[in-house]
C-alpha positions in Angstrom: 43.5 5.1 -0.3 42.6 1.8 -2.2 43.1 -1.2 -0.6 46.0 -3.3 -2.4 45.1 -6.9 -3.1 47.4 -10.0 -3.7 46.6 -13.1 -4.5 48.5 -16.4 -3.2 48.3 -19.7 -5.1 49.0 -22.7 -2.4 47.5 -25.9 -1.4 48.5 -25.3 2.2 46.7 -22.9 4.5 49.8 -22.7 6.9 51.9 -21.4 4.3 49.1 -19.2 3.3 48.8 -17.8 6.3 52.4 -17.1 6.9 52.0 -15.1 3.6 49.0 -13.2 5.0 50.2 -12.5 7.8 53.3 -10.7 6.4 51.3 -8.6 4.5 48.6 -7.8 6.3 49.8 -4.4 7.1 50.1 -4.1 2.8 46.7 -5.0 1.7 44.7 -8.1 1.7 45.6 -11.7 0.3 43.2 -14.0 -1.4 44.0 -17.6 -1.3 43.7 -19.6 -4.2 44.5 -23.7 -4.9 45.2 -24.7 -7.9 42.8 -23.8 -11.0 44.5 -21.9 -13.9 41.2 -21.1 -14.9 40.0 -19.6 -12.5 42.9 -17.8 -11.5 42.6 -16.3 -14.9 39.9 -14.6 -14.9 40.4 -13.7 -10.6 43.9 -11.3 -11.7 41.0 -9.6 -14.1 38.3 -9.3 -11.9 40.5 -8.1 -8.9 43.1 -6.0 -11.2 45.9 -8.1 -9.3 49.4 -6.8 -9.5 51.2 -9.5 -7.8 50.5 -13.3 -7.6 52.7 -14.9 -5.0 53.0 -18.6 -6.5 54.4 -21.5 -4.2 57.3 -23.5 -5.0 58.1 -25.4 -2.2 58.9 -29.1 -3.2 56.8 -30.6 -5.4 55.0 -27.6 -6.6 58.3 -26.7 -8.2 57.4 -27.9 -11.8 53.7 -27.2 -11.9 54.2 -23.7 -10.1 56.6 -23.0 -12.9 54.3 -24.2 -15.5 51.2 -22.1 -13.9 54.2 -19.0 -14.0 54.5 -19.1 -17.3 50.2 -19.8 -18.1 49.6 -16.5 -16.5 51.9 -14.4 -18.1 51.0 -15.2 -21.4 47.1 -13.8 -20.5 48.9 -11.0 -18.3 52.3 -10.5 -19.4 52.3 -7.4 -17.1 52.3 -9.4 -13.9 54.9 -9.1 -11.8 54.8 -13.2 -10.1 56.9 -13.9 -7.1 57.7 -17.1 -5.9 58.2 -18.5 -2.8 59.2 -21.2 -0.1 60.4 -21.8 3.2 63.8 -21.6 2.6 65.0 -20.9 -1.3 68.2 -22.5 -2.9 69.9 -20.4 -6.0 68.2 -23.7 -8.4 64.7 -23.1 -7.2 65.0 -19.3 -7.7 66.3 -19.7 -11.0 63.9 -22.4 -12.1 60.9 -19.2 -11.0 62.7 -17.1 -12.9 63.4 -18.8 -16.0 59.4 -19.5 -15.6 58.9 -15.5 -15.4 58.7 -15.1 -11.5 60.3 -11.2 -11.2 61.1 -11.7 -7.5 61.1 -14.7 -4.8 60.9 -14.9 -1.1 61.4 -16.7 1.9 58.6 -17.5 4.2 60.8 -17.8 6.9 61.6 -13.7 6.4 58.1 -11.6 6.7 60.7 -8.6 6.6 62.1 -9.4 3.8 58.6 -10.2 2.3 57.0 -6.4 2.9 60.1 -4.8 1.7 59.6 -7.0 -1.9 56.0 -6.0 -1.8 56.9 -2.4 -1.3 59.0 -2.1 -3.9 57.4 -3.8 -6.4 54.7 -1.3 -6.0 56.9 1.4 -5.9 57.6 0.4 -9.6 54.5 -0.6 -10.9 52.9 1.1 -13.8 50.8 4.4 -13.2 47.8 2.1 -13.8 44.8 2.9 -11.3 45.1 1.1 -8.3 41.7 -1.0 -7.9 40.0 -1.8 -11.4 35.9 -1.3 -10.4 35.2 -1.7 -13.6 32.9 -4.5 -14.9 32.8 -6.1 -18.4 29.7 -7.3 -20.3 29.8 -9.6 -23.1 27.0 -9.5 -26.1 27.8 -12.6 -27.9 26.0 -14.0 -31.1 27.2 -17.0 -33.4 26.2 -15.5 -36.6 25.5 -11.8 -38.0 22.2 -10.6 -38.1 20.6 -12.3 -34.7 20.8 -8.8 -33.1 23.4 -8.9 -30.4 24.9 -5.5 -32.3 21.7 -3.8 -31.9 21.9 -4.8 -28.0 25.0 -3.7 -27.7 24.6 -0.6 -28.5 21.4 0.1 -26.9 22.4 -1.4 -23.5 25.3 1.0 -23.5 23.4 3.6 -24.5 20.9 3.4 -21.5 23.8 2.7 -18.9 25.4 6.1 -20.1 22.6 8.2 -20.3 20.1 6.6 -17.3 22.4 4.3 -15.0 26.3 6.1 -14.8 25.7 9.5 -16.2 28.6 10.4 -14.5 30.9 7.8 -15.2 32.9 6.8 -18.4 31.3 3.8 -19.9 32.9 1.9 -23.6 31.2 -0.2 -26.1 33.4 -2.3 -27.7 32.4 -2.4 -31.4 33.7 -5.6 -32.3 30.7 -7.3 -34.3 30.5 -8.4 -38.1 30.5 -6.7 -40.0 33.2 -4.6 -38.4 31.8 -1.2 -37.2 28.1 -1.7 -37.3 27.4 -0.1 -33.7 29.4 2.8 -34.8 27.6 3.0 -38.1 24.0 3.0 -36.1 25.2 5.7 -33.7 26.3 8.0 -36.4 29.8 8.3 -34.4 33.2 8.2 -36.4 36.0 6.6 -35.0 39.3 7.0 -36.2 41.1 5.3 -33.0 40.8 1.7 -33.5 41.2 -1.1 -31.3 44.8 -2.0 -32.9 45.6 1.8 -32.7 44.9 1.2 -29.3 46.9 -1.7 -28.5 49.9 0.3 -30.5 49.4 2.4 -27.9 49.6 0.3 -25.5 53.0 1.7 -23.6 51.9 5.0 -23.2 48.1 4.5 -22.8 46.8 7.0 -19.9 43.9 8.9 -19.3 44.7 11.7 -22.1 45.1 9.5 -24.5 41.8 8.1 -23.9 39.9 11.6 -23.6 41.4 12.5 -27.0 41.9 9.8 -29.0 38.6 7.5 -28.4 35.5 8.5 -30.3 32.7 9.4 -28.1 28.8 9.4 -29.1 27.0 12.6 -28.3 25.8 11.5 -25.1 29.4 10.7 -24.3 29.6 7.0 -24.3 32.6 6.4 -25.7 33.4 3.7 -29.1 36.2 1.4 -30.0 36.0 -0.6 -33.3 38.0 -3.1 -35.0 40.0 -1.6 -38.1 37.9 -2.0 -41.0 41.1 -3.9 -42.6 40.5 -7.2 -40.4 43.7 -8.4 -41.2 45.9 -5.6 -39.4 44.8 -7.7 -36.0 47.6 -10.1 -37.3 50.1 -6.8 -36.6 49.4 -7.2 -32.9 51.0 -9.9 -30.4 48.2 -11.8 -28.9 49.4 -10.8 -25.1 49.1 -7.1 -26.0 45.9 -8.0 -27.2 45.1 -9.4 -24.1 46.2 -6.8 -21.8 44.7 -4.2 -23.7 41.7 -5.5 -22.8 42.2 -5.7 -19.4 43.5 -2.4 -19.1 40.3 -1.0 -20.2 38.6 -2.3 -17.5 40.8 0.0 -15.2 39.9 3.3 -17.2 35.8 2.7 -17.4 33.2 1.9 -14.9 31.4 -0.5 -17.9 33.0 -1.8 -20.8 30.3 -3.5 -23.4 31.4 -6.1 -25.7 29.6 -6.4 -29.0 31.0 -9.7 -30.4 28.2 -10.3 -32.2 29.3 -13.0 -35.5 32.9 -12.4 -34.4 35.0 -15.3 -35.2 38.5 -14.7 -33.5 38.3 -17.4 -30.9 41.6 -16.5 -29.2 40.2 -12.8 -28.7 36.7 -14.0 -28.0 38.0 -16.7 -25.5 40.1 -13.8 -23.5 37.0 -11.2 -23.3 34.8 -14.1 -22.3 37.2 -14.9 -19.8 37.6 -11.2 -17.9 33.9 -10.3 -18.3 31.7 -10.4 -15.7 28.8 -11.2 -17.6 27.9 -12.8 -21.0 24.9 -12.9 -22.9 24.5 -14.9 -25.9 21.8 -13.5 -28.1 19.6 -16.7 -30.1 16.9 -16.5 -32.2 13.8 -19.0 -32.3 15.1 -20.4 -35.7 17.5 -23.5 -36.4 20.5 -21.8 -38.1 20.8 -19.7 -34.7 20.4 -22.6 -32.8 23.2 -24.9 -34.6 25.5 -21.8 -35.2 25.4 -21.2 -31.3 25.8 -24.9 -30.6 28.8 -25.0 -32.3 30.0 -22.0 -30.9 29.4 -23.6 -27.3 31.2 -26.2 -28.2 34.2 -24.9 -29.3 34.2 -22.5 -25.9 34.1 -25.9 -23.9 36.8 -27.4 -26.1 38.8 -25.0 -25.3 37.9 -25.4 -21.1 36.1 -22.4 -20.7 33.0 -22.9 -18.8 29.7 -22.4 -20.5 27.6 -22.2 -17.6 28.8 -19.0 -17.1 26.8 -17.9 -20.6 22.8 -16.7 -20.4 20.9 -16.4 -23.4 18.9 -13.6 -24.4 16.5 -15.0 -27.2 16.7 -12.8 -29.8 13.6 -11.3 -31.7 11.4 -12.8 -29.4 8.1 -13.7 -30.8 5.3 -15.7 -28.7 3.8 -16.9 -32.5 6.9 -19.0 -33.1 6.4 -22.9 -31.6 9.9 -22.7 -30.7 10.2 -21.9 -26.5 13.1 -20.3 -25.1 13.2 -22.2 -22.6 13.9 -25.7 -25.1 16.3 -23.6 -26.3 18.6 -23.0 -23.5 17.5 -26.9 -22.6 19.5 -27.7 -25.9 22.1 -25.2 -25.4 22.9 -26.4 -22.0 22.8 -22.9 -20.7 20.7 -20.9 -18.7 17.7 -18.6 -20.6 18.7 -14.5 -19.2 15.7 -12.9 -21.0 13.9 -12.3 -23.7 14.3 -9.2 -26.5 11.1 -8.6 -28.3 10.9 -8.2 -31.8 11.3 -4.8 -33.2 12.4 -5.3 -36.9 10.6 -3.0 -38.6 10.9 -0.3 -36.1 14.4 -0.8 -35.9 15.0 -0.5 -39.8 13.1 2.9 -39.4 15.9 4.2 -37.2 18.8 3.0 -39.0 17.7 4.6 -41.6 17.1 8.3 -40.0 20.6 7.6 -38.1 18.8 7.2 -34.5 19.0 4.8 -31.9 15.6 3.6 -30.5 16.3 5.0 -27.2 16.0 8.7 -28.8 12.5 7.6 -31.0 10.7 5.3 -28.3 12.4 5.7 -25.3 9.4 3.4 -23.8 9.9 0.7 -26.4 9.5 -3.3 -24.7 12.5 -3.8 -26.2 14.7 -1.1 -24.2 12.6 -2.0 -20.8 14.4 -5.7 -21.2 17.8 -4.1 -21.6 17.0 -2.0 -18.8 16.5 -5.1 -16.9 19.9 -6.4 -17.4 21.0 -3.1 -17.2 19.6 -2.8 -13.2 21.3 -6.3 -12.6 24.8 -5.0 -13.8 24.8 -2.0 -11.7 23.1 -2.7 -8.9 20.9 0.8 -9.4 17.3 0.7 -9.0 14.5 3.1 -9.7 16.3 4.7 -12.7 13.7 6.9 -14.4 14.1 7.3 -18.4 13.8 11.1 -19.9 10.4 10.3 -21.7 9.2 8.9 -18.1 10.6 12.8 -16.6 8.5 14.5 -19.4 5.3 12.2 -18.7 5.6 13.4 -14.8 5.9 17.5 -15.8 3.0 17.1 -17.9 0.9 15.5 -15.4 1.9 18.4 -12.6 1.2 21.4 -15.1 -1.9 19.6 -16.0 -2.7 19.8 -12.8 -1.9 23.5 -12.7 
């Protein structure tokens, strides 16, 4: 049985640990102060059901406030207040804010029997998201994060979770490059998706989401950009974090994607982000600006590693100046394969299937390694090189 976990926003360990201890016999409670932030992105990491939020005395109006944050990001929360001892105004000042339940610290029963039956009528979700979310950014078409994308999923599918349901999000410009590449059709879009949304389950994802040959499977935007302005920004958002429950990897290709909000929420729940740069000076003032805007907007860009992009040891610009400028840290580098790229667009092939060996795929394999933790992976063209050598040896 997965263990259930809850987190509990306080400033005060006692009260914390009145909480805990209450629920100890439940699941396990993570104590949190204060930071919206990074509470945000916590409830995606963990796949949090239940936030208890404290509203004893002067937390009242910013517990509230916090309430009502959350809920706009997850608006499948269920939030519960709580206090020492609650009066009918502080219960309905949490529930005006959106709290679905409140309870008394000074009743632990009282406080398992809430828990209980909140969980009794949760959602048929699964219980403990594992899943983990990677992030391709680029601040302009063309630098390659597309291309990275889909190779990176490609290899986690085939070499690093063969067993295990892995998504690329195709959510590039233009709108269903990755697709395009991998010959796959989908007719399941990401707003189909989120239409979806109240009866999404696991058949619904075996039939409806296209799946490449080697089974990763592919959601794209809607060629029609506009019918994202048909969806409510919180189904959106949950949409996105319900994906994370259903796969073991979800890949983001957001490469020249220019929906902040969107952006801003998949940057927010993924567990790691790549922006892809080349050595030129448009990709280095288009990803400044995108930088910027991220840290306008309080999301913290140290969390971002760049990959540079067509990596080439001729060109005078260094990586590392880059990420210097960029005030982020340098991931990698992805050599530059243009031509031999452009060969297997046009026969319809991903690299992986022409040079399995390429430089380029042993750097995604890198990252690849560091997402999963599995080491020692070896590729099909590196099985074929070992059987040749033994019935050489014959």
């Amino acid at each position: 049985m997965v263990e259930k976990r809850f987190i509990v926003v306080t400033d005060n360990e006692t009260r914390f640990n009145e909480l805990n201890d209450a629920l100890k016999s439940i699941g396990t409670s993570v104590w949190l102060h204060w930071n919206t932030d990074l509470l945000a992105q916590l409830v995606g990491s963990l796949g949090t059901d239940i936030i208890f939020i404290d509203f004893i005395g002067d937390n009242a109006e910013k517990a509230a406030e916090l309430t009502r944050s959350l809920l706009v990001v997850y608006p499948r929360l269920w939030v519960v207040g709580f206090a020492h001892r609650a009066d009918s105004g502080l219960i309905l000042e949490a529930m005006r804010a959106g709290a679905r339940d409140f309870v008394e610290l000074q009743s632990p029963m009282d406080a398992m029997r809430t828990v209980k039956s909140i969980l009794e009528q949760s959602p048929s979700l699964p219980a403990q998201p594992s899943g983990k979310m990677i992030t391709m950014l680029g601040a302009r078409p063309g630098v390659g994060t597309t291309t990275a994308a889909m190779h990176l999923s490609l290899l986690l599918k085939q070499e690093y979770l063969p067993d295990q349901p892995v998504l690329l999000l195709d959510f590039g410009y233009p709108s269903g490059d990755a697709a395009l590449y991998l010959d796959t059709k989908v007719a399941f879009n990401f707003c189909d998706a989120v239409r979806s949304l109240r009866r999404f389950d696991q058949a619904l994802l075996n039939t409806a989401f296209a799946h490449h040959k080697s089974g990763l499977a592919i959601m794209s935007l809607p060629q029609n950009l506009a019918e994202l302005r048909d969806i409510t920004p919180t189904d959106a958002m949950t949409m996105l974090s319900l994906l994370k429950s259903y796969f073991k990897v979800v890949v983001v290709d957001l490469g020249g994607f220019a929906g902040l909000d969107l952006l801003l929420y998949a940057l927010g729940i993924s567990d790691h982000v790549h922006l892809v740069c080349e050595q030129t000076i448009p990709s280095v003032y288009s990803a400044r600006q995108m930088l910027g805007n991220l840290r306008d907007r309080g999301f913290d860009a140290e969390r971002i590693g760049m990959l540079t992009g067509k990596y080439d040891t001729r060109i005078d610009m260094a990586p590392a100046q880059i990420a210097e400028n960029l005030q982020i840290r340098l991931d990698g580098h992805l050599p530059q394969r243009t031509e031999k790229m452009i060969a297997c667009a046009n026969i319809g092939k991903p690299l992986l299937e022409v040079a399995p060996n390429d430089p380029y795929l042993n750097a995604l394999r890198g990252i690849a390694t560091t997402l999963t933790g599995v080491t020692g992976v070896r590729n099909p063209a590196q099985n074929m090189s070992v059987l040749r050598k033994m019935f050489s040896y014959a």
